[in-house]
C-alpha positions as CSV (number, residue, x, y, z in Angstrom):
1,X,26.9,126.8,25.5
2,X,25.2,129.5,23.6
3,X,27.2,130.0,20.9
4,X,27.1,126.4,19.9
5,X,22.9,126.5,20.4
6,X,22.7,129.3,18.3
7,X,24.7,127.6,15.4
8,X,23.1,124.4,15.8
9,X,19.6,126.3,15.9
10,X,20.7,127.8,12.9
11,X,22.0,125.0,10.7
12,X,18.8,122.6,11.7
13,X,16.3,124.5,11.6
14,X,16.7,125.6,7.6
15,X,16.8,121.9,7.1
16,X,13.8,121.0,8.8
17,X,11.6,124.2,7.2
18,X,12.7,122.9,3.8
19,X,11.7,119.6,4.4
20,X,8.3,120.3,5.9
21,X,7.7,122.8,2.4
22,X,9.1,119.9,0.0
23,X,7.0,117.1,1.5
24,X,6.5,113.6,0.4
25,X,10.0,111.4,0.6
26,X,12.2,114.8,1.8
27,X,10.2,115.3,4.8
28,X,9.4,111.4,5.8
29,X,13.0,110.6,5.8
30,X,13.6,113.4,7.9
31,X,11.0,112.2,10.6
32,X,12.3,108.5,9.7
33,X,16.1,109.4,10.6
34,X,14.7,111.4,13.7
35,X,12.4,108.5,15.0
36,X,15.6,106.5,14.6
37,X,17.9,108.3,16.8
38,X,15.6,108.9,19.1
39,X,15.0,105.3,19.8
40,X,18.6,105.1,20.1
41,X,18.8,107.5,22.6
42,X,15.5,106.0,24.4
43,X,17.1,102.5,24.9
44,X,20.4,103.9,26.0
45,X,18.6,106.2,28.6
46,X,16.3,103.9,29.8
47,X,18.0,100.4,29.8
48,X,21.6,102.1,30.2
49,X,22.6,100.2,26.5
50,X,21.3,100.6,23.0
51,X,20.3,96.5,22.1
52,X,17.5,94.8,20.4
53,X,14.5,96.7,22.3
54,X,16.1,99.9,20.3
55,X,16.2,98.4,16.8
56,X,12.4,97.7,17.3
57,X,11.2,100.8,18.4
58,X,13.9,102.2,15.4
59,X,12.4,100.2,12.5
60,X,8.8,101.6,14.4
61,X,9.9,104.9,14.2
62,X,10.8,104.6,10.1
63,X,8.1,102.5,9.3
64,X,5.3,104.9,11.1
65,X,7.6,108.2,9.3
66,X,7.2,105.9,5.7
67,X,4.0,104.7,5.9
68,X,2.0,106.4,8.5
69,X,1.3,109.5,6.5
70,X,-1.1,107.8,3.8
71,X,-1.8,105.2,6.2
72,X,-2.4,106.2,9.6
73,X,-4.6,103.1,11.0
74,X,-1.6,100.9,9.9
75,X,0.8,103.3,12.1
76,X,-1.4,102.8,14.8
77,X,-0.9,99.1,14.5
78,X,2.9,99.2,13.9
79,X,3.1,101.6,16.5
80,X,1.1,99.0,19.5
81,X,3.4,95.9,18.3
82,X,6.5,97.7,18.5
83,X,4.7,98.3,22.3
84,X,4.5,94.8,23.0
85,X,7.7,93.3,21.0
86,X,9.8,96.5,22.6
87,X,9.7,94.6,26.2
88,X,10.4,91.0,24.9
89,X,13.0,91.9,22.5
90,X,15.8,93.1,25.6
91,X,16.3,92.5,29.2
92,X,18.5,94.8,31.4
93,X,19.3,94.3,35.3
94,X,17.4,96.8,37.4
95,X,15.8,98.5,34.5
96,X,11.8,97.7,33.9
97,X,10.7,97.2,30.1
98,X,8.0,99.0,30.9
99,X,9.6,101.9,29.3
100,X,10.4,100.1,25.9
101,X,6.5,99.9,25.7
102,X,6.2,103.5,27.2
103,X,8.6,104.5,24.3
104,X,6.7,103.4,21.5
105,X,4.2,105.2,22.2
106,X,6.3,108.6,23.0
107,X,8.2,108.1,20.4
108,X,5.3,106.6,17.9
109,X,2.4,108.7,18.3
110,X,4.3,112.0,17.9
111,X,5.7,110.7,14.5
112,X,2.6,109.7,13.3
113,X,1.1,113.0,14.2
114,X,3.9,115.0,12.0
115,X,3.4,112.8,9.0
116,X,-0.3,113.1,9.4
117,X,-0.3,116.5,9.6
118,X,2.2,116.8,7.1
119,X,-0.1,114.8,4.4
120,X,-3.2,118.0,5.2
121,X,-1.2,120.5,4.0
122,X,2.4,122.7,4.8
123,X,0.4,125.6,6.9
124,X,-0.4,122.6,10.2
125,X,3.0,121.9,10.2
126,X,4.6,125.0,9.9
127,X,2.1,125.8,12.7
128,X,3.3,123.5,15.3
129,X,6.7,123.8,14.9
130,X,6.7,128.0,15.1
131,X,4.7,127.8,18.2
132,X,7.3,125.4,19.8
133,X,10.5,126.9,18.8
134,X,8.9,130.3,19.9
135,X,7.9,129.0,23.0
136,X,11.4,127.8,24.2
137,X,12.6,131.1,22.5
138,X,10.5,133.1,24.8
139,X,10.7,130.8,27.9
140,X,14.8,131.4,27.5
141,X,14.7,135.1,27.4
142,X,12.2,135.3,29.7
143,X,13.1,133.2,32.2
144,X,16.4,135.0,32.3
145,X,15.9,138.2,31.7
146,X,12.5,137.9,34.8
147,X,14.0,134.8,36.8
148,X,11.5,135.0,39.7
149,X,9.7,131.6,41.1
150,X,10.9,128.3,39.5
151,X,8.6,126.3,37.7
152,X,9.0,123.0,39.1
153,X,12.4,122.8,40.5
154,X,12.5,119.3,41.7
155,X,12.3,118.4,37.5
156,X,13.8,121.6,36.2
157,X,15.6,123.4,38.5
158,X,16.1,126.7,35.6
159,X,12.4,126.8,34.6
160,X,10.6,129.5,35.5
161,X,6.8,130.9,35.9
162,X,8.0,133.9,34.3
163,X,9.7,132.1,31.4
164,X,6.5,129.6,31.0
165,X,4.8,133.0,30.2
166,X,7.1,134.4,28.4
167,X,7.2,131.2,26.1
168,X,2.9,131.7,25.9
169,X,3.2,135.3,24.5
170,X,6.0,134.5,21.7
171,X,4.1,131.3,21.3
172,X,0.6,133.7,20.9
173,X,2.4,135.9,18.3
174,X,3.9,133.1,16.1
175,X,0.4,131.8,15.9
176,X,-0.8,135.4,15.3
177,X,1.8,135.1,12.2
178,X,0.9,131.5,10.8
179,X,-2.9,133.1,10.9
180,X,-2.1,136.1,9.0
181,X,0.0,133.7,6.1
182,X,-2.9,131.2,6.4
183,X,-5.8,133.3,5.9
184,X,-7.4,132.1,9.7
185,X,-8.4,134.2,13.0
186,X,-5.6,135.7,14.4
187,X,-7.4,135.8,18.1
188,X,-8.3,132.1,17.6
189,X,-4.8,131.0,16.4
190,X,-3.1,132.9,18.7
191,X,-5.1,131.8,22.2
192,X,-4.9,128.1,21.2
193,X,-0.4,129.3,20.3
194,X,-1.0,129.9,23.8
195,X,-1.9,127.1,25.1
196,X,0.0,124.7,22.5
197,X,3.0,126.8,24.2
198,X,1.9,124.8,27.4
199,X,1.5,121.3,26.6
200,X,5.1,122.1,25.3
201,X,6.7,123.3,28.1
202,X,4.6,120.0,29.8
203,X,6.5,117.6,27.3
204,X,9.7,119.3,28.2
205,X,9.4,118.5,31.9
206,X,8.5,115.3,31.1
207,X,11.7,114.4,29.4
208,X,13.5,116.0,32.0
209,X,11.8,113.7,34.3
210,X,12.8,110.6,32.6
211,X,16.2,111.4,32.3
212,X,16.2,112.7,36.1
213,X,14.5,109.5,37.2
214,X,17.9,107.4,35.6
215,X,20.3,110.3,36.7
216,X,21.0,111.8,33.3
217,X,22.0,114.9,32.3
218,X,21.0,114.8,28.4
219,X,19.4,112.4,26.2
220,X,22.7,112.3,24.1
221,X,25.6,114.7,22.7
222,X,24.5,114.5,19.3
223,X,23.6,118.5,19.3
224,X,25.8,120.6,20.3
225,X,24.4,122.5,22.7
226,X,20.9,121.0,22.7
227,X,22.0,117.8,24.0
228,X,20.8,114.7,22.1
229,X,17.2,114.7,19.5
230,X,14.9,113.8,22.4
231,X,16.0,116.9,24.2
232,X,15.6,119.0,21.1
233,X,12.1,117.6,20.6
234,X,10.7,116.7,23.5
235,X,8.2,119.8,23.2
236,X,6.9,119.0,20.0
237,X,6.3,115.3,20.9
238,X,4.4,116.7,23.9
239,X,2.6,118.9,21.0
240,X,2.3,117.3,17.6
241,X,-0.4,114.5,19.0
242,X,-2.4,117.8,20.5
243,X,-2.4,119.7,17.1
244,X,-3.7,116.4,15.3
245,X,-6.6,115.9,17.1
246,X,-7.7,119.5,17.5
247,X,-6.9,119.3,13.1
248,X,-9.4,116.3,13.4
249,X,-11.6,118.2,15.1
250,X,-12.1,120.8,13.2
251,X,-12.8,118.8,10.1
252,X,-10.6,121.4,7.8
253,X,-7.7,123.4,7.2
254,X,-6.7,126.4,8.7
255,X,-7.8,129.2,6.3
256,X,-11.6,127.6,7.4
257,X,-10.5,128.8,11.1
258,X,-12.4,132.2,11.0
């Protein structure tokens, strides 16, 4: 499955740097058609069938990805009715709504991060999504070049303390990179890479989690080998939230990080 990973790796990720540099409408109907499938592929993975619960958290996901940028109290609140309408909107035998509520947030607050961050400036952006492809770049060679003492193998039998590491260094030297384009510390950029590289590897896990917990091997085939969006992504939901508030935080862009 390498071969196809590589290509896929290839042809997406162009698409999603140009989008992220063109802004505005390019890059919210790029997070408005990934919200979408990924609310697909939520409802079929957690209810067994896409139905109603999915076209709410869908039209969620492309309202927040629309609106949410210039707007982001009003994401918030699209984002907590999609969490109550979600449940009511679909039934399935054996499978608890609680997850269509859980997945409006999952999917929501991640969405509304990007377009958030997207609205400050290119360099946040570009920021995030270097540390995260850099960490799963370096947690794959890593983790089989090392191997050594699995991660957590009851979630993820292939993940590795040596490629969780490996993933933190690559993760430390992308944000090392960003800092040198960006004009910002290159120690500060790169320790908090570091630990962005973490909360990734955390969201990771989690997905793998849910889709263990229902006995599922990927979110979708949409991918080729990737899998489905949520299995792509799952790291940079897990992240984007993080990198908003610490953006909030420090009350200004990164060239002020010095």
């Amino acid at each position: 499955m390498l071969v196809p990973r590589i290509l896929s790796a290839l042809i997406l990720a162009p698409l999603a740097l140009a989008a992220v540099w063109a802004g505005g409408w390019a890059f919210a109907l790029l997070a408005a058609l990934c919200g979408a499938l990924m609310a697909w592929e939520w409802c079929r993975l957690c209810l067994g069938h896409f139905g109603p619960a999915g076209v709410v958290l869908g039209l969620m996901a492309i309202a927040v990805a629309l609106g949410g940028g210039s707007r982001p109290e009003a994401g918030l609140a699209v984002i907590a009715a999609a969490a109550v309408a979600a449940p009511l909107a679909q039934r399935a035998a054996g499978r608890s709504m609680a997850w269509m509520a859980a997945g409006a947030f999952y999917l929501g607050l991640p969405e509304l991060a990007l377009v958030w961050l997207r609205g400050q400036g290119r360099e946040p952006l570009f920021w995030v999504l270097l540390v995260v492809w850099a960490t799963d770049i370096g947690a794959y060679v890593a983790g089989r070049a090392i191997g050594g003492p699995k991660l957590l193998p009851s979630v993820s039998p292939k993940k590795t303390w040596a490629g969780l590491f490996g993933g933190m260094v690559c993760a430390a030297a992308a944000g090392a990179g960003v800092a040198a384009y960006a004009g910002a510390s290159g120690i500060l950029l790169a320790g908090m890479s570091a630990a962005l590289a973490v909360v990734a590897q955390a969201g990771d896990l989690a997905e793998s989690s849910v889709k263990r917990y229902f006995g599922v091997k990927d979110s979708s085939g949409l991918i080729p080998g990737h899998g489905g969006v949520l299995d792509r992504l799952d790291g940079l939901l897990a992240a984007a939230p993080v990198v908003a508030v610490i953006y909030l935080a420090m009350h200004s862009g990164l060239e002020y990080w010095r």
